[in-house]
C-alpha positions in Angstrom: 53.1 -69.1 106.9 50.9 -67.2 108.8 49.4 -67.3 112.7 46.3 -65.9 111.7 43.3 -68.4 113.1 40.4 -68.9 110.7 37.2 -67.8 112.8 33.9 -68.9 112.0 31.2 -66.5 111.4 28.7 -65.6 113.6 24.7 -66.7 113.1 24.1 -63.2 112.3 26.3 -63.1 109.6 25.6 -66.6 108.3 22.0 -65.4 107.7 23.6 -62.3 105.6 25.3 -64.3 103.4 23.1 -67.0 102.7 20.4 -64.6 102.3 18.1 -66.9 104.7 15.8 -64.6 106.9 15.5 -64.8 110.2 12.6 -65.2 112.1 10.4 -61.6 113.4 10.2 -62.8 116.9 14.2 -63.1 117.3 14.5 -59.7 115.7 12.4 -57.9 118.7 13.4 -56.5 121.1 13.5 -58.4 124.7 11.6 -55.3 126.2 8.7 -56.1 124.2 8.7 -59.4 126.0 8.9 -57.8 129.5 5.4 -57.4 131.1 3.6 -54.4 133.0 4.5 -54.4 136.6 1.0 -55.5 138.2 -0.3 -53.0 140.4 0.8 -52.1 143.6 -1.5 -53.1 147.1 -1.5 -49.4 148.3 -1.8 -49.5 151.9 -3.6 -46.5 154.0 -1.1 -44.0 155.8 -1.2 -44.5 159.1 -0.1 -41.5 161.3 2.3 -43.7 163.8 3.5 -40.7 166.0 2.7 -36.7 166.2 6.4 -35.4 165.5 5.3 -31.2 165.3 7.5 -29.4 167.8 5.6 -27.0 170.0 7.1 -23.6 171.1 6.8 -23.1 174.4 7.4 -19.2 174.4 10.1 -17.1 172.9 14.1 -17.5 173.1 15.4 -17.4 176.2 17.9 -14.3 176.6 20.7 -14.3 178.5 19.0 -12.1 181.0 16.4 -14.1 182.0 18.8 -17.3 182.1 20.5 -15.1 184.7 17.6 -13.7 186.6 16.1 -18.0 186.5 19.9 -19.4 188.1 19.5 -17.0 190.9 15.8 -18.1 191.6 16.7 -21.7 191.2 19.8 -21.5 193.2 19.9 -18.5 195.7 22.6 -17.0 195.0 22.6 -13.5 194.3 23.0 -12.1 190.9 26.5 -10.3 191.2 27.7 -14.0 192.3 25.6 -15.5 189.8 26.4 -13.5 186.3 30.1 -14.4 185.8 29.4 -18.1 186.7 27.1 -18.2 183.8 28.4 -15.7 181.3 31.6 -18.2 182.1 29.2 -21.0 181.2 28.0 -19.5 178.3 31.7 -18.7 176.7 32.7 -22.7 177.6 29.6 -24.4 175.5 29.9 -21.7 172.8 33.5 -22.6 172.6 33.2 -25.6 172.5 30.5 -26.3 169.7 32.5 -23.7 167.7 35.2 -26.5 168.5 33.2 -29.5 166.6 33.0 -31.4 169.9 29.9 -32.9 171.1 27.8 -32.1 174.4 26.6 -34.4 176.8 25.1 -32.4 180.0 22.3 -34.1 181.1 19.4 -32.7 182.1 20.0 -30.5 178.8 20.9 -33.5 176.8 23.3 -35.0 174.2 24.7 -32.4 171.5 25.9 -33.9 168.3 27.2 -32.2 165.4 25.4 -32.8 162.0 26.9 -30.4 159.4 29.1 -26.8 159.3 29.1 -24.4 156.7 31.3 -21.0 156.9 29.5 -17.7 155.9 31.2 -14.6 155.3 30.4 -13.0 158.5 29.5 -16.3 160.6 29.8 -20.3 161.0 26.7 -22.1 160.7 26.6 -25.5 162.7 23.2 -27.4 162.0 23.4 -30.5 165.2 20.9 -32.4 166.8 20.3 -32.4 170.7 19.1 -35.7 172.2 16.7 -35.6 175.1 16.3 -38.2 177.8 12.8 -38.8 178.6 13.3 -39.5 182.3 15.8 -36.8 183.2 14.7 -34.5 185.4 15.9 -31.1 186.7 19.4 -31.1 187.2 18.9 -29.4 190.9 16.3 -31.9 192.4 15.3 -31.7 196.3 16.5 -35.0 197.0 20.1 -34.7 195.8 22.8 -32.6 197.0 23.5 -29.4 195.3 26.8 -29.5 193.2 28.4 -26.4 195.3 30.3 -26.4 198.6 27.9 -25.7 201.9 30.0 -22.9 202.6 29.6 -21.4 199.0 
């Protein structure tokens, strides 16, 4: 005896054997069935904000980052250089670090993407501006030093 189930052919193969023809339209393919897509409602471009970036002058050198602190700050210059070659060494530290900045009025530093060359590290991040901060040394407030400094 055997377990083997009788199965019944399929519709196709009915047709085969009987030697009956099918139909042309149920031998088409369904894409001939599918329609053109109608035509897109193209909509004018509309310019919705100027996003160019203006340059405002060349890089700004260590040197005249210097020479700026002392005429921002009065201090003089021999006081002034460590404090911001010190600076300097910090925030390049710390971006070679991965971590993120947030020093307002300069903004918020985040890291995008890092790619190691053979003689350097390339770190591509974007810096987020706030709109109403202003100079970080303003009239009104209080310096961040000491009076007696």
């Amino acid at each position: 005896m055997s377990t083997r189930r009788k199965t019944k052919p399929s519709t196709a193969s009915k047709a085969a054997d009987t030697g009956a023809k099918t139909p042309a339209s149920q031998t088409k393919a369904k894409t001939a069935s599918v329609r053109p897509a109608p035509a897109a409602v193209t909509a004018k471009p509309e310019l919705v904000r100027d996003t160019s970036v203006e340059v405002a002058g060349a890089d700004l050198k260590k040197r005249e980052l210097i020479d700026k602190v002392v005429e921002r700050s009065g201090v003089r210059k021999r006081n002034a250089k460590p404090v911001v070659e010190a600076m300097i060494d910090i925030l390049g530290e710390a971006i070679s670090e991965g971590r993120g900045l947030n020093l307002q009025p300069l903004g918020k530093l985040k890291h995008q993407r890092r790619k190691e060359t053979g003689n350097a590290t390339v770190t591509v991040a974007k810096i987020r501006q706030s709109k109403s901060a202003g100079p970080a040394l303003d009239k009104a407030k209080e310096s961040v030093a000491e009076p007696d400094e």
